[in-house]
N, CA, C and O atoms as a GROMACS GRO file, in nm:
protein
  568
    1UNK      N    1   1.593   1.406  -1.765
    1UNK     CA    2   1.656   1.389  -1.635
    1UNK      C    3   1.626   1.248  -1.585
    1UNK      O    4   1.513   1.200  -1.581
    2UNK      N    5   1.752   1.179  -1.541
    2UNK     CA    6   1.700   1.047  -1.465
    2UNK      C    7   1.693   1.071  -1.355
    2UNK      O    8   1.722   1.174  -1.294
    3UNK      N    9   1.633   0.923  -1.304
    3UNK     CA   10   1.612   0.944  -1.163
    3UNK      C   11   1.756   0.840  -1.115
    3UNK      O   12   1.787   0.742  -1.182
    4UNK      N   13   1.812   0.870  -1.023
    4UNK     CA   14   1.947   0.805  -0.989
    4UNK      C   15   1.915   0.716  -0.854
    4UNK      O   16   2.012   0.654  -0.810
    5UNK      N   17   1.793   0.704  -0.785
    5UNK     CA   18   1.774   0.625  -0.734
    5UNK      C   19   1.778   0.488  -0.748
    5UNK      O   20   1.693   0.441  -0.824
    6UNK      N   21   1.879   0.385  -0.677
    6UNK     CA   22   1.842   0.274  -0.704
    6UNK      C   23   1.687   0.226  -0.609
    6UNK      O   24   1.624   0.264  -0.510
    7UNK      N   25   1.680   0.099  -0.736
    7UNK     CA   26   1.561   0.072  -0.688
    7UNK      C   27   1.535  -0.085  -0.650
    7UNK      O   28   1.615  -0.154  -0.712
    8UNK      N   29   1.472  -0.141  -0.591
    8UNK     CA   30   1.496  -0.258  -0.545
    8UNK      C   31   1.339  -0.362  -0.522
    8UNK      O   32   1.272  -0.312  -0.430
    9UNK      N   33   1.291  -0.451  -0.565
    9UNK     CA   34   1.204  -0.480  -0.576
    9UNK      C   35   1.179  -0.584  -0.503
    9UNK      O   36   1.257  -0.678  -0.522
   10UNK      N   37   1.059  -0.608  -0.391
   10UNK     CA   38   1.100  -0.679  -0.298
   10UNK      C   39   0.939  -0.794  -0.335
   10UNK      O   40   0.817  -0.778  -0.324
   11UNK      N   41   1.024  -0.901  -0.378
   11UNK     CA   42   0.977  -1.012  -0.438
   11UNK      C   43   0.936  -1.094  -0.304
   11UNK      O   44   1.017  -1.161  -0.240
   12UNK      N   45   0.801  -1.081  -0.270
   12UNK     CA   46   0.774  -1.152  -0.143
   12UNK      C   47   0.692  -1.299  -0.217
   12UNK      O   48   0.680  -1.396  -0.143
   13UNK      N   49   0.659  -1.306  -0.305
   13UNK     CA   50   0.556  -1.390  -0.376
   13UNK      C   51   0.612  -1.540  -0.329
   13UNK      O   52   0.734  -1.547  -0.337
   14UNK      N   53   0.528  -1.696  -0.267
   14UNK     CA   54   0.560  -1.725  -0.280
   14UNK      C   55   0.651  -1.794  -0.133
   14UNK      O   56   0.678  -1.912  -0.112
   15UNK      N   57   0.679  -1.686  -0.055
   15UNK     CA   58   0.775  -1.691   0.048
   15UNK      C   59   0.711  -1.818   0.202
   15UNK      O   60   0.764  -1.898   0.278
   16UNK      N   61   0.555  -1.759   0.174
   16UNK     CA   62   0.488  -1.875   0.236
   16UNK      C   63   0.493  -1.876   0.397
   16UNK      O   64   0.434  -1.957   0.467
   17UNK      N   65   0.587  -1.756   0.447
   17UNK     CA   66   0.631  -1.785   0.588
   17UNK      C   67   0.552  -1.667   0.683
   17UNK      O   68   0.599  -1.637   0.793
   18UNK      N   69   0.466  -1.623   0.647
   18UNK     CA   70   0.415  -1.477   0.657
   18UNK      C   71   0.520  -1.343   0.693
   18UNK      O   72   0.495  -1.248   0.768
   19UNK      N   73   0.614  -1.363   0.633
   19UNK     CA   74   0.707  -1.252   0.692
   19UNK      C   75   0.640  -1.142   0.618
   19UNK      O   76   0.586  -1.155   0.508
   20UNK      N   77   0.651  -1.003   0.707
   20UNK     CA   78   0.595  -0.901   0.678
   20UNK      C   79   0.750  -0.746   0.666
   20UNK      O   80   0.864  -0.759   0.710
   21UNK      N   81   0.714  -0.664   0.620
   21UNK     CA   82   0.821  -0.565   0.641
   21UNK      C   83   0.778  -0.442   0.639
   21UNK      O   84   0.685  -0.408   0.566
   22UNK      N   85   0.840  -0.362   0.719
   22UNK     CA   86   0.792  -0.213   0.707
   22UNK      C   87   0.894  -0.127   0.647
   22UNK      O   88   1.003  -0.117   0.703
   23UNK      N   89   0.865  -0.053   0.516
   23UNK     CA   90   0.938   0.047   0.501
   23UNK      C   91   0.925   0.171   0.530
   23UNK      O   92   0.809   0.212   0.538
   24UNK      N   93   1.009   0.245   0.548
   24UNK     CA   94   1.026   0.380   0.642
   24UNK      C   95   1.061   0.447   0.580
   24UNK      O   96   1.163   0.423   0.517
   25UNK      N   97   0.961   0.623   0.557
   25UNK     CA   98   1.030   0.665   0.478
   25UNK      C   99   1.081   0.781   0.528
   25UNK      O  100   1.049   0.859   0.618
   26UNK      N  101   1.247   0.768   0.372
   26UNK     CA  102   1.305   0.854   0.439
   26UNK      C  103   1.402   0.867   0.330
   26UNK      O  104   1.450   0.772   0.268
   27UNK      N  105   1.436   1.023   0.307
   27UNK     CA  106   1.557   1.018   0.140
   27UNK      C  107   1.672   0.954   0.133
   27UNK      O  108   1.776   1.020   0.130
   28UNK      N  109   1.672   0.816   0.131
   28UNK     CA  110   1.796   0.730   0.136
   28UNK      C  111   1.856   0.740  -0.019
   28UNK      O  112   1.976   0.732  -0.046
   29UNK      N  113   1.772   0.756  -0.095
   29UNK     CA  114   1.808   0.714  -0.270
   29UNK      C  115   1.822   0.600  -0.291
   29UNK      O  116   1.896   0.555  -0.378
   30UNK      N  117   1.709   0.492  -0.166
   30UNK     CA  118   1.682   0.368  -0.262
   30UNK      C  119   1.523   0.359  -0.254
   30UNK      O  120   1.471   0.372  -0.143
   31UNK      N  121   1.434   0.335  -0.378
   31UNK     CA  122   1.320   0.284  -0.359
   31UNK      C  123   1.293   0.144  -0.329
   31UNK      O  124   1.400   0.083  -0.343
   32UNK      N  125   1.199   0.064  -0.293
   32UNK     CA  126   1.175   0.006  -0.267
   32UNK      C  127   1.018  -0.039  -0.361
   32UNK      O  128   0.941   0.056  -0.349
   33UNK      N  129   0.971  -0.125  -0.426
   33UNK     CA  130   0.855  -0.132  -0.491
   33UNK      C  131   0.826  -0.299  -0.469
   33UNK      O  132   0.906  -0.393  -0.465
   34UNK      N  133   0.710  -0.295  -0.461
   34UNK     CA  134   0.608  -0.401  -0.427
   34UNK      C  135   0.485  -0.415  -0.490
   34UNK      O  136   0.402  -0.324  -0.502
   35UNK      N  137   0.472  -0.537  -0.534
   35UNK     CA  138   0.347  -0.544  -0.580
   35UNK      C  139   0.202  -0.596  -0.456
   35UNK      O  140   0.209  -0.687  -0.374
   36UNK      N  141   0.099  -0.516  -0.479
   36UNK     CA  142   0.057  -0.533  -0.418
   36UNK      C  143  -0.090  -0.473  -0.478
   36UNK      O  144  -0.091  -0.467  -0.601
   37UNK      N  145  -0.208  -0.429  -0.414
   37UNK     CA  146  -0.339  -0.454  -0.497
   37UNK      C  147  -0.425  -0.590  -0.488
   37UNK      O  148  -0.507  -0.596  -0.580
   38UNK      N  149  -0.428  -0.688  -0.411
   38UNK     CA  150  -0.459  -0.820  -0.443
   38UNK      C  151  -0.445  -0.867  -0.604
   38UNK      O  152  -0.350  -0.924  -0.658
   39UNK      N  153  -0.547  -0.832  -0.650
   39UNK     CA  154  -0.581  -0.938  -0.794
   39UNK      C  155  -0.544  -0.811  -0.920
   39UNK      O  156  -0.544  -0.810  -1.043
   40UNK      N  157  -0.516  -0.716  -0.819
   40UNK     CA  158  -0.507  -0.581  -0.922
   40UNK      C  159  -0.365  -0.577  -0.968
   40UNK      O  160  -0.325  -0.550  -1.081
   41UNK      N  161  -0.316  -0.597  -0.895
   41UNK     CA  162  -0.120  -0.610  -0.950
   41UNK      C  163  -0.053  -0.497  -0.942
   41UNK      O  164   0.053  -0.480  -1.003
   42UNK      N  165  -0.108  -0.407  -0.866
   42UNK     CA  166  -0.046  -0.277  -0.856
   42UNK      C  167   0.101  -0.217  -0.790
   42UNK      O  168   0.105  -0.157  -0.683
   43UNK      N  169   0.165  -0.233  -0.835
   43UNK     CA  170   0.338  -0.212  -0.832
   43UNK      C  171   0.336  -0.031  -0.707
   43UNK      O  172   0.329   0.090  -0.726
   44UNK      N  173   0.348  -0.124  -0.590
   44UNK     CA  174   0.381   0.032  -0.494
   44UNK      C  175   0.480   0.065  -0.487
   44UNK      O  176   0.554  -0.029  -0.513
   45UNK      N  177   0.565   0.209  -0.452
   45UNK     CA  178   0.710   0.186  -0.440
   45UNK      C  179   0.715   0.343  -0.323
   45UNK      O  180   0.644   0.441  -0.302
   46UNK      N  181   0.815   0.298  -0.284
   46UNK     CA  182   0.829   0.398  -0.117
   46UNK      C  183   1.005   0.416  -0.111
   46UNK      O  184   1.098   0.336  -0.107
   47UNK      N  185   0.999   0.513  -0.113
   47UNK     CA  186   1.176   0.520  -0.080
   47UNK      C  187   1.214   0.526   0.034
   47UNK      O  188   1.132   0.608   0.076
   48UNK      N  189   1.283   0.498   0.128
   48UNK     CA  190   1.352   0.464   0.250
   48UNK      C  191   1.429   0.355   0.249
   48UNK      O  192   1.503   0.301   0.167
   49UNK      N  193   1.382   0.325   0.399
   49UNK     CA  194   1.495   0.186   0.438
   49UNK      C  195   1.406   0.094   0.510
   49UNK      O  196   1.300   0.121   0.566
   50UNK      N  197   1.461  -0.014   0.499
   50UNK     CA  198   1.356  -0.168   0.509
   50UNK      C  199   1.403  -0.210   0.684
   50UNK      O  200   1.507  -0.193   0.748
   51UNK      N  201   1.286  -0.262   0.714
   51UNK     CA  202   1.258  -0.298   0.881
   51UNK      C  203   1.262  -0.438   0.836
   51UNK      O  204   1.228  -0.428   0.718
   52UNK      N  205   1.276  -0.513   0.851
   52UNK     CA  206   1.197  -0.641   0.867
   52UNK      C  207   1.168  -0.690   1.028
   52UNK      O  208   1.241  -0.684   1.126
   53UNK      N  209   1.028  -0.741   1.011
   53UNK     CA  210   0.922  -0.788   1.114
   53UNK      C  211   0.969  -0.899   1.180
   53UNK      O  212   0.925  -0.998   1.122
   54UNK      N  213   1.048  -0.934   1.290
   54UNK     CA  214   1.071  -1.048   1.349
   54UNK      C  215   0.928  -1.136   1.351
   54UNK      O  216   0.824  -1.070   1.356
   55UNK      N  217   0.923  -1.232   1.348
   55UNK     CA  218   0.815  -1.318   1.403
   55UNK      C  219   0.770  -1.398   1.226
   55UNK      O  220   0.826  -1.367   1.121
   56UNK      N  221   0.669  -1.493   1.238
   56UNK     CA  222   0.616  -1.592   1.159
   56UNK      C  223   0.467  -1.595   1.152
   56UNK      O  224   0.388  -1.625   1.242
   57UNK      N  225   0.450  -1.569   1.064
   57UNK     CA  226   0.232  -1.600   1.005
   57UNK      C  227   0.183  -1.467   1.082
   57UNK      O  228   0.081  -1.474   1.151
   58UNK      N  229   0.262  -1.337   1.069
   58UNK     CA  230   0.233  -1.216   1.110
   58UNK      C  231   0.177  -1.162   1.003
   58UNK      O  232   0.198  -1.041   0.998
   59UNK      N  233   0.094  -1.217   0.887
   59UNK     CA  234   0.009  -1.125   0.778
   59UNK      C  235  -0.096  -1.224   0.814
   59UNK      O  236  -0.188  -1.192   0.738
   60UNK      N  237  -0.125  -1.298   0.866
   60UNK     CA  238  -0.262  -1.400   0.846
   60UNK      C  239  -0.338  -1.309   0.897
   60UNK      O  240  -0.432  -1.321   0.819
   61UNK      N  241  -0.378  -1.207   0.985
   61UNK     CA  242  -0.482  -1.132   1.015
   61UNK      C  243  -0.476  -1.035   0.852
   61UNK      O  244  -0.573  -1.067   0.783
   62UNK      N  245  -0.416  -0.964   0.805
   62UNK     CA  246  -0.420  -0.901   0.683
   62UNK      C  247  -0.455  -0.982   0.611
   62UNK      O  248  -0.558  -0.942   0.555
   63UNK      N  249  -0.423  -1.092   0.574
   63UNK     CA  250  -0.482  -1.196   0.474
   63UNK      C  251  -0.593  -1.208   0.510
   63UNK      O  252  -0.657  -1.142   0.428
   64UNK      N  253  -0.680  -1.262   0.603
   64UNK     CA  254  -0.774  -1.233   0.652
   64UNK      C  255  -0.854  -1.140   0.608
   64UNK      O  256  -0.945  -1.177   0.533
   65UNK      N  257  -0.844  -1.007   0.641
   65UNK     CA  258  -0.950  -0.902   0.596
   65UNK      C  259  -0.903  -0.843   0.439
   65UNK      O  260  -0.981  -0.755   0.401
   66UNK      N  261  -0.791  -0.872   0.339
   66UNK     CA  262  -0.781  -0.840   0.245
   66UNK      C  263  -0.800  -0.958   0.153
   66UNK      O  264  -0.778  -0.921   0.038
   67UNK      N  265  -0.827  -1.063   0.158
   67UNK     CA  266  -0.828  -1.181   0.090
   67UNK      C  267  -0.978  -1.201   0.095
   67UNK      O  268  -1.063  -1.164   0.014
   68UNK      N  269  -0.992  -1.275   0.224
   68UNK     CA  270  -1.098  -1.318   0.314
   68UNK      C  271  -1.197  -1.194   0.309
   68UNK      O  272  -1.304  -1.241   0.270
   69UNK      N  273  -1.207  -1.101   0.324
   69UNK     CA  274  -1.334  -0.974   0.356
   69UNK      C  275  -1.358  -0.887   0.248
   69UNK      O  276  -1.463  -0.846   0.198
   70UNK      N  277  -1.203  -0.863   0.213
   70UNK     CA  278  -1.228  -0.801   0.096
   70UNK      C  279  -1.232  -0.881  -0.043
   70UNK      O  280  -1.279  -0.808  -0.130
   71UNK      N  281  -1.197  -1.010  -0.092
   71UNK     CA  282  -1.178  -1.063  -0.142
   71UNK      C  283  -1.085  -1.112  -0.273
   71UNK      O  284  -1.102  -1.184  -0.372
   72UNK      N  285  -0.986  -1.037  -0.221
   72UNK     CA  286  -0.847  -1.022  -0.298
   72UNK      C  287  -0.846  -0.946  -0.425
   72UNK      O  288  -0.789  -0.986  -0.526
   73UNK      N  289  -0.930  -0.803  -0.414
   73UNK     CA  290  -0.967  -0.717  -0.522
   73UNK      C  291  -0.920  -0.578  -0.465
   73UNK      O  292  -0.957  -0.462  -0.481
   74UNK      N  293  -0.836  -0.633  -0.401
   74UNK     CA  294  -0.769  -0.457  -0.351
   74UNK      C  295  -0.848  -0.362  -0.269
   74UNK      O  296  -0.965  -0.401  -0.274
   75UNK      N  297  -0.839  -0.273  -0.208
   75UNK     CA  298  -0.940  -0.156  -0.134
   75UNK      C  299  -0.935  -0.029  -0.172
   75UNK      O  300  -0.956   0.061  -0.091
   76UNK      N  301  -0.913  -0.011  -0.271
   76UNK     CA  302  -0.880   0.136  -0.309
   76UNK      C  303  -1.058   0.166  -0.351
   76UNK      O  304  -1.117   0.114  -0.445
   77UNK      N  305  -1.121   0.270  -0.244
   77UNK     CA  306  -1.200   0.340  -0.287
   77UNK      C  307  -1.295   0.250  -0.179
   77UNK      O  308  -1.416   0.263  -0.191
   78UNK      N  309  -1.252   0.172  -0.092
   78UNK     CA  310  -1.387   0.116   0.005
   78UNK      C  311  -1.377   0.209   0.133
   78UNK      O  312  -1.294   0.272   0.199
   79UNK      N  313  -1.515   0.178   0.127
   79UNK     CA  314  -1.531   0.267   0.263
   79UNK      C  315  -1.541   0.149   0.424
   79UNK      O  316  -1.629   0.064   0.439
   80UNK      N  317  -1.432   0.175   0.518
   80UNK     CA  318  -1.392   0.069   0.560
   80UNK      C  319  -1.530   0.072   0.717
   80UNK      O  320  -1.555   0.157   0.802
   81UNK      N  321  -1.576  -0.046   0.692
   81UNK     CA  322  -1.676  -0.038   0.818
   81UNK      C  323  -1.594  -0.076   0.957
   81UNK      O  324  -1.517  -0.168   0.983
   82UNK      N  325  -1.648   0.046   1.046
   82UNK     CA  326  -1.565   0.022   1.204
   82UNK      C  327  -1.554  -0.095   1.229
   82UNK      O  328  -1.438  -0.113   1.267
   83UNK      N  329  -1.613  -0.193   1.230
   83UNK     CA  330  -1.561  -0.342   1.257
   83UNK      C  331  -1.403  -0.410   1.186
   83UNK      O  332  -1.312  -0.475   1.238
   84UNK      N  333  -1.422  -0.361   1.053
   84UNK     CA  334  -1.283  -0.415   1.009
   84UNK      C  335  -1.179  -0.317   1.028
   84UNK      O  336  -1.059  -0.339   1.046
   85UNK      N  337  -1.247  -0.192   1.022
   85UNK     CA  338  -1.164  -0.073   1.039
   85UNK      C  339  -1.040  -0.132   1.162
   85UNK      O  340  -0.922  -0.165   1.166
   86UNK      N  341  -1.133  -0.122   1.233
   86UNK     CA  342  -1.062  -0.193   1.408
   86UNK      C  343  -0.959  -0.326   1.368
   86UNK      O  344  -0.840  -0.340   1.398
   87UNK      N  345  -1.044  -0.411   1.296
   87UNK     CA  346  -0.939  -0.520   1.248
   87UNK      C  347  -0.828  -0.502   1.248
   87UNK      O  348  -0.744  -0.548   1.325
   88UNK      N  349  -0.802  -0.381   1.099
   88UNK     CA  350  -0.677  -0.363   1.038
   88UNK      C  351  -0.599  -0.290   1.152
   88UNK      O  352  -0.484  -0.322   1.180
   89UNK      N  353  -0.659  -0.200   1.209
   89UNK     CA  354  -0.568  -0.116   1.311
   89UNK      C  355  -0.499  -0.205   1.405
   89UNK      O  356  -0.379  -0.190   1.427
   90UNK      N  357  -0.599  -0.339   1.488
   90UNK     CA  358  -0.511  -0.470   1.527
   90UNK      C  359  -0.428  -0.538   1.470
   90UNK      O  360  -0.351  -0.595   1.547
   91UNK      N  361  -0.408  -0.563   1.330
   91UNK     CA  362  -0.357  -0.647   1.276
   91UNK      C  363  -0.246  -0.556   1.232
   91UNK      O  364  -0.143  -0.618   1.206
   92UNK      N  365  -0.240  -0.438   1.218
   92UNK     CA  366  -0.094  -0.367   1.173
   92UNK      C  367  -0.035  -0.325   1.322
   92UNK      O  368   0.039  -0.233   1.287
   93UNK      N  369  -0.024  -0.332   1.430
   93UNK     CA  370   0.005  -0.309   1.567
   93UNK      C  371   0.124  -0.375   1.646
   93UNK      O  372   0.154  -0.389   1.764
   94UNK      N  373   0.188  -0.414   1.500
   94UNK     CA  374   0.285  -0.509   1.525
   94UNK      C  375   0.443  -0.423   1.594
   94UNK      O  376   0.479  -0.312   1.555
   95UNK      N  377   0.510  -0.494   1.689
   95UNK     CA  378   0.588  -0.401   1.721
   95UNK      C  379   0.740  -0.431   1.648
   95UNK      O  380   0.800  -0.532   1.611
   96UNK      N  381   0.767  -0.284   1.649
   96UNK     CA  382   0.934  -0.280   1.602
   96UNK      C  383   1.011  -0.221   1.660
   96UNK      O  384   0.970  -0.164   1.761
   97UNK      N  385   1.156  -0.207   1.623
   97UNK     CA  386   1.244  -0.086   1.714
   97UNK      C  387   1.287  -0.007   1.606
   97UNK      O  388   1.314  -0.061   1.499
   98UNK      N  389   1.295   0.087   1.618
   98UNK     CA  390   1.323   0.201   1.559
   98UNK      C  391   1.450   0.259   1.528
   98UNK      O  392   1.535   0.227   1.611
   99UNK      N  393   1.474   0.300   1.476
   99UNK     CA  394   1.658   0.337   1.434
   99UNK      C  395   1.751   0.327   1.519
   99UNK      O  396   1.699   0.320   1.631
  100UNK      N  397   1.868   0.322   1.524
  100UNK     CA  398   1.983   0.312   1.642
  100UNK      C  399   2.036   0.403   1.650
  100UNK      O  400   2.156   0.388   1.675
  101UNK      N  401   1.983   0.552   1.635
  101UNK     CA  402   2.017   0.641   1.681
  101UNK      C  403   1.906   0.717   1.795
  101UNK      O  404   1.900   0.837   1.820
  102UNK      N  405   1.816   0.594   1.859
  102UNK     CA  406   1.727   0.632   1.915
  102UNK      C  407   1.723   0.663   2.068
  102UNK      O  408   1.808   0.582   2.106
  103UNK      N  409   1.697   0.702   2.137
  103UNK     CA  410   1.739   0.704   2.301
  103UNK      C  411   1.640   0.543   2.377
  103UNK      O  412   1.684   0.472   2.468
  104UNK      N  413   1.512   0.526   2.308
  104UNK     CA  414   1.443   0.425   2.331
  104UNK      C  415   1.474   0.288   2.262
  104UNK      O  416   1.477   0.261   2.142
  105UNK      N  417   1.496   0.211   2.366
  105UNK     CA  418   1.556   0.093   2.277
  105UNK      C  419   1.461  -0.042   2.283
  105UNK      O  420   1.491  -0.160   2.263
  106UNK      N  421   1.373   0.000   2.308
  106UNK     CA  422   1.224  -0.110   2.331
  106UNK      C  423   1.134  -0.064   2.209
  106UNK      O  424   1.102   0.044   2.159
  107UNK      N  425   1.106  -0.210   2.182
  107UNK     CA  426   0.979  -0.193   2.042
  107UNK      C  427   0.912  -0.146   2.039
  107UNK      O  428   0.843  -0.189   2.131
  108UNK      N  429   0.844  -0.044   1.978
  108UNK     CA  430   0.692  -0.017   1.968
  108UNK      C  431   0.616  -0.015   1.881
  108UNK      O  432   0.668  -0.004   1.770
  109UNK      N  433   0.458  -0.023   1.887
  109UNK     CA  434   0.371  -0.088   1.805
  109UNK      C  435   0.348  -0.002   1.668
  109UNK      O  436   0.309   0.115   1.678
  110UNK      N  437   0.367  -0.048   1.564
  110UNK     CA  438   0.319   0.043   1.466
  110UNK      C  439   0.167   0.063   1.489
  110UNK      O  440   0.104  -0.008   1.567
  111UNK      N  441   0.100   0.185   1.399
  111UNK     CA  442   0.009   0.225   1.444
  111UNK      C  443  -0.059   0.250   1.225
  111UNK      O  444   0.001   0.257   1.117
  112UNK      N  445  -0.196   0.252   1.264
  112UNK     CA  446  -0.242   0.278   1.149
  112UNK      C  447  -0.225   0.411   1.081
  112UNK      O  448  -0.274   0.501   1.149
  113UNK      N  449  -0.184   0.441   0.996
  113UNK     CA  450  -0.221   0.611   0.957
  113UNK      C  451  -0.325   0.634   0.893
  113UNK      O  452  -0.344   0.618   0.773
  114UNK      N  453  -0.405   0.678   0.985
  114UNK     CA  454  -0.552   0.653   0.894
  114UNK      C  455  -0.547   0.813   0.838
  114UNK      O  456  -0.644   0.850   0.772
  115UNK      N  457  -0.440   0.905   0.863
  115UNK     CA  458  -0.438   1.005   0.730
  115UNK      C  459  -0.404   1.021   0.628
  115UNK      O  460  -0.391   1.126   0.566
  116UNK      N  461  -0.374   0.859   0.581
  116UNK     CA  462  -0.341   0.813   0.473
  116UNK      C  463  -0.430   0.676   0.439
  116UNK      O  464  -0.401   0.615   0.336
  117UNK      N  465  -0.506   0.643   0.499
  117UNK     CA  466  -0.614   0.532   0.443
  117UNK      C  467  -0.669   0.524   0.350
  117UNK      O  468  -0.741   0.424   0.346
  118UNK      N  469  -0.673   0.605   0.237
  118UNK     CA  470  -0.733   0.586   0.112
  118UNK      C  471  -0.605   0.479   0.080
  118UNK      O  472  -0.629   0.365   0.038
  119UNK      N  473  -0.455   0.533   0.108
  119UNK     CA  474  -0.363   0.445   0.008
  119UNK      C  475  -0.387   0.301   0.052
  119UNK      O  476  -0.356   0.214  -0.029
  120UNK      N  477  -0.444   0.259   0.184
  120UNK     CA  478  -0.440   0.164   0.215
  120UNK      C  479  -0.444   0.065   0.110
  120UNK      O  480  -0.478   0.122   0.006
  121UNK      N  481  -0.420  -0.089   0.087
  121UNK     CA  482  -0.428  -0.137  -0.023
  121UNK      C  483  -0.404  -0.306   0.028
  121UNK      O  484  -0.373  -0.304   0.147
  122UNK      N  485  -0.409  -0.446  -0.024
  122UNK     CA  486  -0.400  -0.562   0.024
  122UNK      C  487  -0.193  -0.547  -0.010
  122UNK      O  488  -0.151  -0.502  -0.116
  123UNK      N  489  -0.116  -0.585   0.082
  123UNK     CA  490   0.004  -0.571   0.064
  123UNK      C  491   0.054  -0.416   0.061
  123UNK      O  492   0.164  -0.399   0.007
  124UNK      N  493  -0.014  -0.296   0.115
  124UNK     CA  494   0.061  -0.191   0.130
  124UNK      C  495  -0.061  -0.086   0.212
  124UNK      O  496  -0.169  -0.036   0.180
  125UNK      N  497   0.035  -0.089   0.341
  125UNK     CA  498  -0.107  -0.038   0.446
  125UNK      C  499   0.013   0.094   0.488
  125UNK      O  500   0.128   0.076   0.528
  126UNK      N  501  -0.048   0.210   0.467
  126UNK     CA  502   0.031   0.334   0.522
  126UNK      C  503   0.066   0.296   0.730
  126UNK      O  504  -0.029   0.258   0.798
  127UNK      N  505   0.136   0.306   0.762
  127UNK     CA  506   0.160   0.312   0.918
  127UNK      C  507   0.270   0.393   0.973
  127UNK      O  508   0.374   0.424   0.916
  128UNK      N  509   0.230   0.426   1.097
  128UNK     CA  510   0.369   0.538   1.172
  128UNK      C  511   0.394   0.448   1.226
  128UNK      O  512   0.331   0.353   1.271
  129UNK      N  513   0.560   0.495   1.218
  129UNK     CA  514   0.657   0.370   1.274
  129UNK      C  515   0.730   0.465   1.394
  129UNK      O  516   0.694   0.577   1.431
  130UNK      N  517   0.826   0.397   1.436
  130UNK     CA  518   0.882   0.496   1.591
  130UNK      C  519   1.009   0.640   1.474
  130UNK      O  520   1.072   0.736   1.517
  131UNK      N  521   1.002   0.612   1.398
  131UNK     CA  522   1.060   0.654   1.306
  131UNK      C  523   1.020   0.768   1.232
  131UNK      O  524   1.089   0.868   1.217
  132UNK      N  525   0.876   0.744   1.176
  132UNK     CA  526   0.771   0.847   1.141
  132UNK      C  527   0.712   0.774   1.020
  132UNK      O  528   0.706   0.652   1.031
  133UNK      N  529   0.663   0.834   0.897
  133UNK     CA  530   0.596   0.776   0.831
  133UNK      C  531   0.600   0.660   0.729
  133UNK      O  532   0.643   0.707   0.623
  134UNK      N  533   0.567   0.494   0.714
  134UNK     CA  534   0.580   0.404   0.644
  134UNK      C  535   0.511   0.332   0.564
  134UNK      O  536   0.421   0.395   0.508
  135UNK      N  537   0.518   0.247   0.543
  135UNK     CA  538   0.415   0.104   0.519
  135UNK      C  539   0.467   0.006   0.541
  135UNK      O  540   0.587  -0.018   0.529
  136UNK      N  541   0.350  -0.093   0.590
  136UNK     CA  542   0.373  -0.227   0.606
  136UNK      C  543   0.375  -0.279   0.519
  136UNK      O  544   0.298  -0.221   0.443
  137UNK      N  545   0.431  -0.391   0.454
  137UNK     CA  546   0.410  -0.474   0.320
  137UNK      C  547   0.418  -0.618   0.386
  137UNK      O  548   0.476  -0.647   0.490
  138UNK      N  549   0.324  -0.729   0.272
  138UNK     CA  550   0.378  -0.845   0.285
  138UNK      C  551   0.328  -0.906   0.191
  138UNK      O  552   0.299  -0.835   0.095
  139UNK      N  553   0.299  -1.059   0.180
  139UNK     CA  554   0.252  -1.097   0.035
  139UNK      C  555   0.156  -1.083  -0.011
  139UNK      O  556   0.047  -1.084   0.047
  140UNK      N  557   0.184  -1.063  -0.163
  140UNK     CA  558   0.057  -1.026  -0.230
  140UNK      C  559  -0.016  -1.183  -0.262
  140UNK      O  560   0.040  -1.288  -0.293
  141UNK      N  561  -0.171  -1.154  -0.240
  141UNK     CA  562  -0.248  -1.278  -0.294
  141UNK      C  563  -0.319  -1.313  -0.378
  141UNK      O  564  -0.424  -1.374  -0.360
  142UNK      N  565  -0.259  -1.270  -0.515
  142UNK     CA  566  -0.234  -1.309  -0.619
  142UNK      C  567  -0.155  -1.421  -0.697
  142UNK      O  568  -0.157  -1.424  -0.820
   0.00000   0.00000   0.00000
């Protein structure tokens, strides 16, 4: 059996501008895959539909604690101390608007899903969007 999803690979490497994106998920029948892992190279992939993040040098706090703290070796399996913990929850708090079938038409802040924080990862942080469940992505620093 195939899978009939198209799939789409979102080549941020490189881009230099800190643009960031949230995908949302949701059974569209397109994936979306990213590499991400810092130095690990780990290929994520999320099916929905793509947000992109208005604004510029909106990953330098993520670069920051995944480069910089963690040291570009990915986080899978750290146990995150409340100080950075707090970090990341600031640094993913970024606001968006939410589908246009929404009654609210003002941005709001994504939020961490820390019931998904193990997946957390450098370039793929689980977050609720006004939408419901996503990730943030942006470049990998590798």
């Amino acid at each position: 059996m195939t899978d009939a999803r198209r799939r789409v690979f979102l080549d941020l490497e490189g881009n230099g501008n800190g643009t960031v994106f949230v995908i949302v998920a949701a059974p569209t029948g397109v994936v979306y895959e990213v590499q991400g892992g810092g130095h690990g190279c780990v290929l994520y992939e999320q099916e929905g539909y793509l947000l992109p993040v208005p604004g510029r040098a909106l990953d330098e706090e993520l670069k920051e604690i995944f480069v910089g703290e963690l040291k570009g070796s990915g986080s899978r399996g750290v146990t995150w101390p409340p100080e950075l913990l707090d970090r990341l929850r600031t640094a993913v708090a970024l606001h968006v608007h939410g589908s246009a079938n929404r009654d609210d038409l003002w941005p709001a802040p994504l939020v961490l899903d820390e019931s998904r924080l193990a997946e957390a990862d450098e370039a793929w942080v689980p977050v609720l969007t006004p939408d419901g469940p996503g990730v943030l992505t942006w470049e990998n620093s590798d």
